[in-house]
Wavefront OBJ file of the C-alpha trace (Angstrom):
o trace
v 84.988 -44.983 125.874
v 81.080 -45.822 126.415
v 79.557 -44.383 129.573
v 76.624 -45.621 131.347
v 74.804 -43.910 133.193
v 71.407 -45.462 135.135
v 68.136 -43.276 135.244
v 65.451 -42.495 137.614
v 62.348 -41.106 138.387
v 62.049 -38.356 140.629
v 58.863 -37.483 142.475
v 58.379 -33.777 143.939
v 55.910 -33.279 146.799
v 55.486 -29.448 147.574
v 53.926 -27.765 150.073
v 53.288 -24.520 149.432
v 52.446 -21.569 151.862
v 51.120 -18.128 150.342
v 50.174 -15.384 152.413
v 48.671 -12.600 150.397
v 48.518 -9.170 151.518
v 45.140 -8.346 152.193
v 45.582 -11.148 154.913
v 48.302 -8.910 156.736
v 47.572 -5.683 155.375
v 43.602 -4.470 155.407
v 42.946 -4.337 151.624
v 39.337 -3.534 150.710
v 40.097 -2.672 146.689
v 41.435 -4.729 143.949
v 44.331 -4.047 141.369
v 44.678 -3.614 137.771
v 48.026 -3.668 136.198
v 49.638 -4.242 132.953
v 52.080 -3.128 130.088
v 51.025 -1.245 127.191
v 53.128 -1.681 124.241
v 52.993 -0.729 120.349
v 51.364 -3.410 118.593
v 53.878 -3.420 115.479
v 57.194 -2.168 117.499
v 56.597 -3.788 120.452
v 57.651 -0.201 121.727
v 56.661 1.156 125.375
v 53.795 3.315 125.542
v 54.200 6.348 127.831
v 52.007 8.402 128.537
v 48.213 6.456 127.644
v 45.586 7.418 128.947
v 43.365 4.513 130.915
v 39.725 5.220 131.678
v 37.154 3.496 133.856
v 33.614 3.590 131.766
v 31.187 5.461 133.768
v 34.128 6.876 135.940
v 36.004 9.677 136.650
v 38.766 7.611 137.793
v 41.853 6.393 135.881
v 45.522 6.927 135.378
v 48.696 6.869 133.477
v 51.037 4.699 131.454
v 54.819 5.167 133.063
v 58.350 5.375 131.359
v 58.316 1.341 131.018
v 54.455 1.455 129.633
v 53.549 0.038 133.087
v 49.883 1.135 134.778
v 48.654 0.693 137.931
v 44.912 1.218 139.075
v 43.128 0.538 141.957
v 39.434 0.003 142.329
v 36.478 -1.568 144.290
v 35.130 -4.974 143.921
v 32.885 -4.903 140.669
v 33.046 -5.253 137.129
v 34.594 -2.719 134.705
v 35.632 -1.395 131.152
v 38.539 -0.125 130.782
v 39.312 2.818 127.571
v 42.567 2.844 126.541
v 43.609 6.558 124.546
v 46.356 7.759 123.139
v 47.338 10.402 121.046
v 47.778 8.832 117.248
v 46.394 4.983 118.245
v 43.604 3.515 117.875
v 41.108 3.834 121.310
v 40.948 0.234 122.818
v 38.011 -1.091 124.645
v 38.411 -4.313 127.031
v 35.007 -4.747 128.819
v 34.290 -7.428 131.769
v 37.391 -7.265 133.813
v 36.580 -8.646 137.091
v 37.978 -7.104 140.103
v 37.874 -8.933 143.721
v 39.123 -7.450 146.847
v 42.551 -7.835 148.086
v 43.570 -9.303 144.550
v 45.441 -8.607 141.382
v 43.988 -8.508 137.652
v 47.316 -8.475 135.241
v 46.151 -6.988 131.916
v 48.481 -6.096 129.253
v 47.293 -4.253 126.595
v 49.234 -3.462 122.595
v 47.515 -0.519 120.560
v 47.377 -0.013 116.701
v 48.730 3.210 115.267
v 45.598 4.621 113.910
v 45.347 5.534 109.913
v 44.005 9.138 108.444
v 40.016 8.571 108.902
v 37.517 11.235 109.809
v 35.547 9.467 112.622
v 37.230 8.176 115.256
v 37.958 4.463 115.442
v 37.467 2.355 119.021
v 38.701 -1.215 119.136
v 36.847 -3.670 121.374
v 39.103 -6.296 122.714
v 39.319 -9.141 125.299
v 41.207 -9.473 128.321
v 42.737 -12.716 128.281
v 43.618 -12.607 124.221
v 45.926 -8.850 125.295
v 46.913 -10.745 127.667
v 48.834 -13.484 126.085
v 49.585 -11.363 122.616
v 51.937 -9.389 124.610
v 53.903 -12.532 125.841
v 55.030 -12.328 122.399
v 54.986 -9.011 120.714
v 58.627 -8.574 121.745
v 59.735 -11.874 119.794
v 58.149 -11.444 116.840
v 58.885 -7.426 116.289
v 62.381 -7.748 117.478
v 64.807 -6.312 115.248
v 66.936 -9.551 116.245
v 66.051 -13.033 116.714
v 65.722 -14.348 120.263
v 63.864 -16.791 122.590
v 62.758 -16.321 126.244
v 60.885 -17.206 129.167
v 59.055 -15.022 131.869
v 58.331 -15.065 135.394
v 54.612 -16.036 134.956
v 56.001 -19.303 133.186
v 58.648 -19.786 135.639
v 56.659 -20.198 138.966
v 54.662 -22.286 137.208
v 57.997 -25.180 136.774
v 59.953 -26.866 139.497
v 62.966 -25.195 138.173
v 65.581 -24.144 140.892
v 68.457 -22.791 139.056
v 68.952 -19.821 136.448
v 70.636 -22.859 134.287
v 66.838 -25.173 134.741
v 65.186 -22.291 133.298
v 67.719 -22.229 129.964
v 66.350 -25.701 129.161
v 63.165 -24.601 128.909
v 64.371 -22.164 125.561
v 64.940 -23.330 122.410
v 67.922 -23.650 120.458
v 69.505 -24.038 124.064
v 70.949 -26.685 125.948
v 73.145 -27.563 129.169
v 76.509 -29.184 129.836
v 77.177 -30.658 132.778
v 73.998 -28.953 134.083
v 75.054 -25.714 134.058
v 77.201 -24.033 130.771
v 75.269 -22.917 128.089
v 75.298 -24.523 124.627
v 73.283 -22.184 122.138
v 73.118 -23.127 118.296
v 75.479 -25.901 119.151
v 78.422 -23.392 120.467
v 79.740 -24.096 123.482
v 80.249 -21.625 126.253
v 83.067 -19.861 125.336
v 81.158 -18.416 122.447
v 78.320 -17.303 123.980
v 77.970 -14.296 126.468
v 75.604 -12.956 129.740
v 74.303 -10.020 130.849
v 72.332 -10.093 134.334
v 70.007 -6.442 134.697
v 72.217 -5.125 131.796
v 75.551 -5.516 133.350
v 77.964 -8.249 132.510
v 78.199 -11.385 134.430
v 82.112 -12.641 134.424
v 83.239 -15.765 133.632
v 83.384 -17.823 136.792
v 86.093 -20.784 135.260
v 89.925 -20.019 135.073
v 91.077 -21.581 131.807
v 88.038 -20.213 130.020
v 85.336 -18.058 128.736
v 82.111 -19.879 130.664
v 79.197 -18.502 132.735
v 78.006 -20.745 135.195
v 74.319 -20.395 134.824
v 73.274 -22.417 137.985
v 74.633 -19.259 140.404
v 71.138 -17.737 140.188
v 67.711 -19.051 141.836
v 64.782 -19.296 139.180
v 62.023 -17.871 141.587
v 64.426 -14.026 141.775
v 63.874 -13.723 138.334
v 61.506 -11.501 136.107
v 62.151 -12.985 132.684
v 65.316 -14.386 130.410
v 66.150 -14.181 127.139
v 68.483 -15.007 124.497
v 69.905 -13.440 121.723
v 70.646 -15.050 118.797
v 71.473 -12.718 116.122
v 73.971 -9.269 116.711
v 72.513 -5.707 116.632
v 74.276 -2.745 117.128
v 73.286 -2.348 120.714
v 75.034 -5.306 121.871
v 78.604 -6.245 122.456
v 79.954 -8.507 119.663
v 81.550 -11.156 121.636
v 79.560 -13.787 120.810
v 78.476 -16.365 118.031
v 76.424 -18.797 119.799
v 73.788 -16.098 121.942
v 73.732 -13.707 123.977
v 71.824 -14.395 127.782
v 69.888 -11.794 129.142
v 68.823 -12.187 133.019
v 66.700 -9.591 134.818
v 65.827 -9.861 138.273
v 62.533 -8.357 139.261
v 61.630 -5.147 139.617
v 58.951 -2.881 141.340
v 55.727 -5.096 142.821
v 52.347 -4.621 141.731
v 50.829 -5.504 145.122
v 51.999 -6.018 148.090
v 52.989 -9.614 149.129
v 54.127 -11.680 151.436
v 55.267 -15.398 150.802
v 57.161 -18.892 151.689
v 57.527 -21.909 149.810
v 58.544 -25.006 150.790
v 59.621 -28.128 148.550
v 60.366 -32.005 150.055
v 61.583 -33.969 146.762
v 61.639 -37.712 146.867
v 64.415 -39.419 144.106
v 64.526 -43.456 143.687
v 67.983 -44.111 143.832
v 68.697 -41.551 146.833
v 66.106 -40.998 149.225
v 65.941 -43.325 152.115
v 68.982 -45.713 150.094
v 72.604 -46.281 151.041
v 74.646 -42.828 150.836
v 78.202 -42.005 151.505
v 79.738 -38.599 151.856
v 83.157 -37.199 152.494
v 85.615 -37.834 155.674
v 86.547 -34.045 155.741
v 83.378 -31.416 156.106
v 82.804 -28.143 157.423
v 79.905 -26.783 160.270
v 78.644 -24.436 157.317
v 78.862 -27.037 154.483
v 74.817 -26.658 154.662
v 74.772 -23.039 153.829
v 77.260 -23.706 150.654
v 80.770 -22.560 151.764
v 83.610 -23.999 153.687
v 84.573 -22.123 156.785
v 87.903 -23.692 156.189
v 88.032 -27.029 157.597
v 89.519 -28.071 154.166
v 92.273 -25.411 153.656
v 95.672 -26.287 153.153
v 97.568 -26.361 157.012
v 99.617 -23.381 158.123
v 100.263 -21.988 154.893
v 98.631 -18.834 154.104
v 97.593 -17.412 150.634
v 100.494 -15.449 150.075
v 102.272 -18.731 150.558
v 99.696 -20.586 148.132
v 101.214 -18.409 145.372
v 104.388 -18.781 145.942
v 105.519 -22.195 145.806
v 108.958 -21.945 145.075
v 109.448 -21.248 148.965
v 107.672 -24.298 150.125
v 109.548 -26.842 147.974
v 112.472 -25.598 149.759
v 111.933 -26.170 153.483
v 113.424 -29.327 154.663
v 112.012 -33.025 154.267
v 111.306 -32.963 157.988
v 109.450 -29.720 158.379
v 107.472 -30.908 154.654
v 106.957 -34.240 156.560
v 105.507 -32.243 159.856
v 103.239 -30.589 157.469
v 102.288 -33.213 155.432
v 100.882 -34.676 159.184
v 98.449 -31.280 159.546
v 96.740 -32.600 156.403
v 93.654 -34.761 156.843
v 95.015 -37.890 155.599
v 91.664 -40.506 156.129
v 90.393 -41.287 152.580
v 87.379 -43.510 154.098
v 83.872 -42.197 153.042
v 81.548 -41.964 155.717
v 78.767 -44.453 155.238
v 74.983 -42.939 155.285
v 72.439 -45.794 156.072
v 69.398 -43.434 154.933
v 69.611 -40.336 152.427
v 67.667 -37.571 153.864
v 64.843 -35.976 151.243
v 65.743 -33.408 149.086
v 64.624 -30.308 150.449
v 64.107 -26.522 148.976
v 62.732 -23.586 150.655
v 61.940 -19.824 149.456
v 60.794 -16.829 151.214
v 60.125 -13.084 150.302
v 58.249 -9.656 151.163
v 57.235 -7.278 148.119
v 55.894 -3.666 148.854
v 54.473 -1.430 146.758
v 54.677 2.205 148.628
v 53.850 5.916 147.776
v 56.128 7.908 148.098
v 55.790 11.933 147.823
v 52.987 10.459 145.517
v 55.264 7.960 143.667
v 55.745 4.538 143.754
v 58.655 2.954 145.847
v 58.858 -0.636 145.121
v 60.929 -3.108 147.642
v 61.375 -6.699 147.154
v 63.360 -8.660 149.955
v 63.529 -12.569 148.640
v 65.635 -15.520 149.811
v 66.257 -19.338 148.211
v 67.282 -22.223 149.996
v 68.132 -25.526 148.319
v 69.567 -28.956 149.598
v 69.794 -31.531 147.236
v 71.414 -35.315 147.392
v 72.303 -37.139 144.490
v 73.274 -40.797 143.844
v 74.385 -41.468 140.387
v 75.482 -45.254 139.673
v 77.631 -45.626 136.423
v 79.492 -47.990 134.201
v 83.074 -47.386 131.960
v 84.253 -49.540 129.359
v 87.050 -49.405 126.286
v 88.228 -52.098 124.651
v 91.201 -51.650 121.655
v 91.333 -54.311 118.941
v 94.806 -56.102 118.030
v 96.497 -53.868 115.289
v 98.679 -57.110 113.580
v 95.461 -59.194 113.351
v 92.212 -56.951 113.850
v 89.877 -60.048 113.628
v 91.182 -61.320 116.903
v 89.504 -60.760 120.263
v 90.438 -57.505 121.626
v 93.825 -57.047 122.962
v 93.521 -54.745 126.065
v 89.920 -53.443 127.519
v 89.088 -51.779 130.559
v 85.842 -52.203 132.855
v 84.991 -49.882 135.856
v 81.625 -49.514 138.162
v 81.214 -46.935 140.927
v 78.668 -44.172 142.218
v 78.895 -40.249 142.387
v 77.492 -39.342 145.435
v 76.540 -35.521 145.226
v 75.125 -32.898 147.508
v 74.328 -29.830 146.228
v 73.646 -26.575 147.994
v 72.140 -23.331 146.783
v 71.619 -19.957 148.685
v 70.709 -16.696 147.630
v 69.757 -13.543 148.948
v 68.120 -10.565 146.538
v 67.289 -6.774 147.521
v 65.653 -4.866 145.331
v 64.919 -0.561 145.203
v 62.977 0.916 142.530
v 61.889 4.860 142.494
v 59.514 6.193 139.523
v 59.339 9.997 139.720
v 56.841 10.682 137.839
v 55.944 9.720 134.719
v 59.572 9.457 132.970
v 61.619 8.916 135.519
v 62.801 5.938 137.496
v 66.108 4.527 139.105
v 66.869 1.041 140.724
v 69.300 -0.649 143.066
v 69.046 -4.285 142.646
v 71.823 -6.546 144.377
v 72.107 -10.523 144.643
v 74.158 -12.633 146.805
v 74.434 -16.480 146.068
v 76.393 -19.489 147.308
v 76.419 -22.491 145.928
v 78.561 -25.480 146.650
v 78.911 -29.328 145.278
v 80.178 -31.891 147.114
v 80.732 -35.193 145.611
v 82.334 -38.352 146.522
v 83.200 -40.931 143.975
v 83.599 -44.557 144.652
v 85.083 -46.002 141.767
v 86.588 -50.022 140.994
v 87.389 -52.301 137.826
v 89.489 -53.910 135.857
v 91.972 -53.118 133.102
v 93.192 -56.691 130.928
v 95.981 -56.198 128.708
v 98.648 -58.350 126.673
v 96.200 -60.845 125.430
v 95.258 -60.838 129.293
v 98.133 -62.152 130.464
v 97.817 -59.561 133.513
v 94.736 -57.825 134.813
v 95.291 -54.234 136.856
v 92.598 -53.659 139.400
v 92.458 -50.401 140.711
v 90.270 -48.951 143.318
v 89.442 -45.029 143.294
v 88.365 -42.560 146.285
v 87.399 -38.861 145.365
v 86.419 -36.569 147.480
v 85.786 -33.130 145.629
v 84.574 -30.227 146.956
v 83.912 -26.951 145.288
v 82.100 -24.058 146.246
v 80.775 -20.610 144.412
v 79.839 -17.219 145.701
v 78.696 -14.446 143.995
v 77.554 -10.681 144.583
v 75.957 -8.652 141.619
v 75.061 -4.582 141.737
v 73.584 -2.523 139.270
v 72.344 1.035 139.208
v 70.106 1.994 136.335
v 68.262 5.277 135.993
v 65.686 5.881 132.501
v 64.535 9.305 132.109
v 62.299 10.346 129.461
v 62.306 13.908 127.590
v 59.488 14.604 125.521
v 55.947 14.743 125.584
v 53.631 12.210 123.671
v 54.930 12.755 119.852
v 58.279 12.963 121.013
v 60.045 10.745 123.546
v 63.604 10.978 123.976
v 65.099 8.479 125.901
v 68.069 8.281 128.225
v 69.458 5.486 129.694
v 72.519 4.858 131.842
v 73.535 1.266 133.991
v 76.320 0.780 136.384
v 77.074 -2.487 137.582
v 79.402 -4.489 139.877
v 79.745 -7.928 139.705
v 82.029 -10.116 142.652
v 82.756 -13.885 142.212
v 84.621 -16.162 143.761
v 84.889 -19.945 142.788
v 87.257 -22.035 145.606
v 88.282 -25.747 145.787
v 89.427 -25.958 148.778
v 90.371 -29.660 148.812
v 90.136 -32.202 145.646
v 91.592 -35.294 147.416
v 92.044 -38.423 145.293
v 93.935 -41.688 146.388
v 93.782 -44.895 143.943
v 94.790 -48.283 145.056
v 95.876 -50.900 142.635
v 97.219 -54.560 142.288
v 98.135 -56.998 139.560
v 97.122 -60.758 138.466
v 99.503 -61.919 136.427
v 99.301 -65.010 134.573
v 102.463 -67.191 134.889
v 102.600 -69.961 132.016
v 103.414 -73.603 132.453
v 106.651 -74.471 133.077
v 109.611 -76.587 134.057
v 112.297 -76.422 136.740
v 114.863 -78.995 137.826
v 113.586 -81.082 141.046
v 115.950 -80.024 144.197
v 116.458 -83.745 145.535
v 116.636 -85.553 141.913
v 117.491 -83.163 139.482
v 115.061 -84.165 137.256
v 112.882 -81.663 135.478
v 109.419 -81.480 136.832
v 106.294 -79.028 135.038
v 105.044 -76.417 137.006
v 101.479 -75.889 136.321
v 100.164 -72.711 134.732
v 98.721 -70.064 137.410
v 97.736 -66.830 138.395
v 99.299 -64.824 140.898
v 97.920 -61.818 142.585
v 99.552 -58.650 144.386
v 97.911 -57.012 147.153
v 96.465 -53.529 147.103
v 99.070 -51.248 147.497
v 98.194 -47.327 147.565
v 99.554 -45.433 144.037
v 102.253 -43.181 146.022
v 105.016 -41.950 144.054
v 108.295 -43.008 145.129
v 110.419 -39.885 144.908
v 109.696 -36.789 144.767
v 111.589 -35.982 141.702
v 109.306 -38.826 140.208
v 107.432 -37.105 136.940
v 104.033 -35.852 138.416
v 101.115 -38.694 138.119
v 97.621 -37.360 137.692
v 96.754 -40.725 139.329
v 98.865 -40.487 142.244
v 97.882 -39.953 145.839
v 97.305 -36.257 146.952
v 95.237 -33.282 146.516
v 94.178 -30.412 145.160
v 93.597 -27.337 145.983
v 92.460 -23.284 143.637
v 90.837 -20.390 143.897
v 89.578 -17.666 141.279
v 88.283 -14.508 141.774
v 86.991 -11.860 139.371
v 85.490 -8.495 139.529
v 83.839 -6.736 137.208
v 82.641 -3.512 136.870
v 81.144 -2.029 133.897
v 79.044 1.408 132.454
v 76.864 1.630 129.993
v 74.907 4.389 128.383
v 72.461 4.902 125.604
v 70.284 7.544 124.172
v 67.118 6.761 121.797
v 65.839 9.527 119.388
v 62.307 8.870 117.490
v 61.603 10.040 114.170
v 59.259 9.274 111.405
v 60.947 8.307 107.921
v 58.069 6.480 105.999
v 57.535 4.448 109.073
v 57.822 4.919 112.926
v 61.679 4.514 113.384
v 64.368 5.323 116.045
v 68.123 6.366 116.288
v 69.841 4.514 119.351
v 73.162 6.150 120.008
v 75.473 4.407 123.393
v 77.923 2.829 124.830
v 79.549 0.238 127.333
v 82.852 0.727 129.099
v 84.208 -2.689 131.315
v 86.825 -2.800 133.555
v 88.124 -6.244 134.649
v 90.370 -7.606 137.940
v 91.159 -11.547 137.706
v 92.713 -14.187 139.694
v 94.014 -17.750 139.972
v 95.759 -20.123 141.942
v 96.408 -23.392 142.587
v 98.407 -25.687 144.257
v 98.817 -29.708 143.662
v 100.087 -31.959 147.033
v 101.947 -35.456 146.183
v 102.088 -37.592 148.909
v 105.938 -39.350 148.237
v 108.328 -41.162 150.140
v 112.158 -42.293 149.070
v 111.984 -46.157 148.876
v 115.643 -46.488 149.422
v 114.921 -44.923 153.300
v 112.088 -45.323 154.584
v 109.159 -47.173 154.804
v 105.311 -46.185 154.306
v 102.553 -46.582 156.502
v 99.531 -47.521 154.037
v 97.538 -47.695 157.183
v 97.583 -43.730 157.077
v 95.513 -44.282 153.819
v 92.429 -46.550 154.671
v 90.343 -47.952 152.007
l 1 2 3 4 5 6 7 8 9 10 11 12 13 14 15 16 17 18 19 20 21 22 23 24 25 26 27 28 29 30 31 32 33 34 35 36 37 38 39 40 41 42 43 44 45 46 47 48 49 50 51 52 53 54 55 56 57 58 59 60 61 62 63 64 65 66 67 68 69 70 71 72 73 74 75 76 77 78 79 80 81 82 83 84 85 86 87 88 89 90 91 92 93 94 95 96 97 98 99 100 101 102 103 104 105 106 107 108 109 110 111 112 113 114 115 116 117 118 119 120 121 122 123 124 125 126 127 128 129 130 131 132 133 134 135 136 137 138 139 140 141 142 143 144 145 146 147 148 149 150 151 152 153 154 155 156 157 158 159 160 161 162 163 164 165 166 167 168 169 170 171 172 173 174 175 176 177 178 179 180 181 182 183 184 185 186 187 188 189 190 191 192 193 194 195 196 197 198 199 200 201 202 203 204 205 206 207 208 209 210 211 212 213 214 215 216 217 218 219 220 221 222 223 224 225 226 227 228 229 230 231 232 233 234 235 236 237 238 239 240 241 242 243 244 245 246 247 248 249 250 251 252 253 254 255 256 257 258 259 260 261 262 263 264 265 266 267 268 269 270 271 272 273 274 275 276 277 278 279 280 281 282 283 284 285 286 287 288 289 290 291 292 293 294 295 296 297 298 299 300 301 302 303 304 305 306 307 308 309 310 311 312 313 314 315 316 317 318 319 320 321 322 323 324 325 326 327 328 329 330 331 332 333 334 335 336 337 338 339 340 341 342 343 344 345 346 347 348 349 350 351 352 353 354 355 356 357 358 359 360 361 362 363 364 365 366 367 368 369 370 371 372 373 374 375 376 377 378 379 380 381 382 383 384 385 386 387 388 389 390 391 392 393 394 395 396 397 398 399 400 401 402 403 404 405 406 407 408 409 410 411 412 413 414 415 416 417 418 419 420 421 422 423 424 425 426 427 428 429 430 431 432 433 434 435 436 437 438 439 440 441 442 443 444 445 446 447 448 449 450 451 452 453 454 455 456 457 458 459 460 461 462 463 464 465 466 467 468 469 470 471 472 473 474 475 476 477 478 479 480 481 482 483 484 485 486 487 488 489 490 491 492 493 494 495 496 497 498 499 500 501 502 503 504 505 506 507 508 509 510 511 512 513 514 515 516 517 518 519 520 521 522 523 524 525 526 527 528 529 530 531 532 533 534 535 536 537 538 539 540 541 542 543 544 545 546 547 548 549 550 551 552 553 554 555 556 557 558 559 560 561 562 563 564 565 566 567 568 569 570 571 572 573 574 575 576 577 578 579 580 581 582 583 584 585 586 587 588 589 590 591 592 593 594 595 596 597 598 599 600 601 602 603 604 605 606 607 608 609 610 611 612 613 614 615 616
């Protein structure tokens, strides 16, 4: 079969609204902050000492190897020390009121000289050597992105931002395909707890649950190490949300996106929607009619109440298969909103982040089918039997998302985080779909119309607690780490209703008949003769069930997750700087399905149908 599908260009007009701090909260000093990492582990620094030049003033690296300074407008050095690395020097770092300077910094493990040894360096080249220090001295091999890369895309999904990594790619805009393994070989991790599968006859992670701008950084995996569950072939996807603010910020986005083939052109949508279909969920407007989900499961009951209660029921369905024209598609629109605070508390930082994503999208997608089979007993003649269908997907996609995010450091080597996300997302798609299908040297042509209306909509709610602690003092850090997480989702079609119409041109041959007054033979000319369209309804119900047939659809799966995990790291010196990492994860899983298929049927030695119930 060769699909066709058209292409078009899409043209993105943001407007973007960014309201600092300092405008809402009377800054008068700047901000430095960074990461300071071991140049050949890419290992966390704790405990370095940063120095102003001609100051008193400075401060200390953190559990993660994150500082944070703060410091009048002016110009500075900054003198990075610690015990066993090289001293680093970064001179002419500009600092403006109100305004953050993002400096990360790597240091060289120093060698056995007599004097000491000061590096002079330069902020934008530490800057960008971190970015990827964790890459290239990874023990496995993997590929990422982070959130300074992501803000800068128009990515809107979790699943845009995997198409930015190599050795990744999408299906159907929203599995992962890494090193050419499909999903069920690959696994995901969101802020180090697992993220459950979210299809029912299969291992897949649907990546487009998450919005882009609530994350810190991804990354994949593509090789096994110890530390990691072994699961996978293809990669393993890491996705961290972020985590304690360097300044204080408020913000709202807002994104108007204009597409060719959608905006402003002919749109359809389905006859059955919901008030809340805008906020991605159905309030149930679509659910199945007086039957509850204890009767869902059990079906064996319902095929035994009688044909005239079945019929009274099959009436509490809504039975209008007519898409509702749209002379104008609206413009695709996406909004996001957030406050991050940075606050001392009992002289620590407390870091809050409150974030929400809105996204609306509408999507017309024309496209073309065609097959054609070639005569087995003479393969040289013209095809015997080919098929030929046009229609258009009409889509409208919906993404929410709420994130709230708690971070503590006590100290130096402590800190613990809360960090929850809520997100619905919901497709809703109508397909118009008509063609032909010529067989028996086409002698008779099928035509078949097709209405889909398919609506399916996601929610998910993600937990984790994690707590690092750090025992030790600069030569020797012991770390502790421990992660609890909880992860809810739910993935409901509430109605998948399908209804194909179909009629027959048959071509009738020349031939003869005997006249009625003279009894002589007379040639009827050759012709074609055409059927009407008739709706596809099954004639009994103990007909074999036709995928094709009039009715619809209806499942729901639910699975939660809950998982611990637990690791110690011990560092020790044998010929090189090395470590000991010593853990492990315990998961608990609770899973769900069902579904139930309606045939609409009638007994064609009884009664007759009223094809005006199914309008075209």
């Amino acid at each position: 079969m060769q699909i066709s599908i058209l292409r078009s260009s899409t043209l993105y007009l943001t407007i973007l609204f960014t309201f600092a701090s300092f405008l809402l909260f009377a800054q008068s000093k700047g901000k430095i902050a960074g990461k300071i990492e071991d140049a050949e582990t890419s290992e966390e620094l704790i405990g370095v000492s940063i120095g102003i030049e001609g100051s008193s003033q400075g401060a200390l690296s953190d559990l993660d190897g994150n500082y944070f300074i703060q410091l009048p407008e002016g110009t500075y050095t900054l003198i990075f020390y610690y015990l066993g690395y090289d001293t680093k020097k970064i001179p002419g770092i500009v600092v403006k009121s109100g305004e953050l300077v993002t400096l990360n910094v790597t240091l060289a493990q120093a060698v056995n000289e007599m004097e000491e040894v000061v590096i002079i360096g330069e902020k934008n080249k530490e800057t960008s050597q971190t970015l990827l220090l964790d890459q290239k001295n990874a023990v496995s091999v993997s590929s990422g992105v982070s959130a300074d890369l992501i803000k800068k895309t128009p990515d809107r999904s979790t699943a845009d931002v995997v198409k930015r990594i190599s050795g990744a790619s999408l299906v159907d805009d929203k599995y992962a395909i890494i090193r050419g393994l499909p999903d069920r070989y690959n696994l995901a991790f969101i802020n180090g707890a697992p993220l459950p599968s979210s299809e029912s006859d299969r291992k897949a992670f649907s990546l487009d649950f998450i919005p882009a701008n609530m994350l810190d950084n991804m990354k994949i995996v593509k090789t096994s190490t110890p530390d990691l569950p072994g699961d996978f072939a293809g990669g393993f996807v890491q996705i961290n949300t972020k985590d304690i603010p360097n300044e204080n910020q408020v913000y709202a986005t807002a994104s108007v996106g204009y597409h060719s083939l959608t905006t402003n052109q002919y749109f359809v949508k389905s006859p059955v929607r919901s008030s809340t279909d805008w906020l991605g969920y159905d309030n149930g407007a679509r659910a199945i009619p007086n039957v509850t989900d204890k009767e869902l499961l059990n079906t064996k009951a319902y095929e035994l109440v009688q044909t005239q209660i079945m019929a009274k029921e099959t009436m509490g369905f809504n039975n209008n298969y007519t898409a509702v024209p749209v002379n104008a598609a609206n413009f695709n629109f996406s909004a996001q909103a957030g406050i991050a605070r940075r606050i001392n508390v009992a002289g620590n930082p407390l870091g809050l982040l409150l974030a929400g994503t809105y996204s609306n999208q509408l999507r017309n997608t024309p496209f073309s089918q065609s097959r054609a089979s070639l005569n087995r007993d003479n393969p040289t003649a013209p095809f015997a039997d080919y098929q030929k269908f046009v229609g258009n997907n009409y889509k409208r996609s919906v993404l929410s998302g709420t994130m709230f995010n708690l971070s503590y450091r006590i100290g130096l080597h402590s800190k613990i985080s809360l960090k929850q996300l809520l997100t619905l997302n919901a497709e809703d798609q109508t397909v118009l779909r008509e063609g032909k299908d010529v067989r028996d040297d086409a002698t008779d042509i099928l035509e078949s119309k097709d209405n889909t209306f398919w609506y399916q909509s996601s929610r998910m709610y993600s937990a984790q607690l994690n707590n690092e602690h750090v025992i030790g003092g600069e030569k020797r850090n012991i770390k502790f780490k421990y992660n609890l997480g909880y992860t809810d989702i739910t993935r409901s079609v509430p109605n998948l209703s399908r209804l194909q119409y179909n009629r027959t041109t048959t071509y009738i041959p020349e031939t003869t008949k005997p006249d009625p007054i003279t009894g002589e033979e007379i040639v009827v000319p050759a012709r074609w003769e055409t059927d009407v369209f008739t709706a596809n309804i099954i004639k009994s119900r103990n007909t074999t069930y036709d995928p094709t047939g009039a009715g619809k659809f209806f499942s729901k799966l639910n699975e939660k997750n809950y998982s611990a995990a637990y690791d110690v790291t011990l560092p020790f010196k044998f010929l090189h700087k090395s470590e000991l990492k010593l853990g492990a994860l315990h998961q608990w899983r609770d899973r769900w399905f069902a579904a139930r298929t309606f045939l609409y049927s009638y007994d064609e030695n009884k009664e007759e149908i009223d094809y005006k119930l199914f309008q075209k």
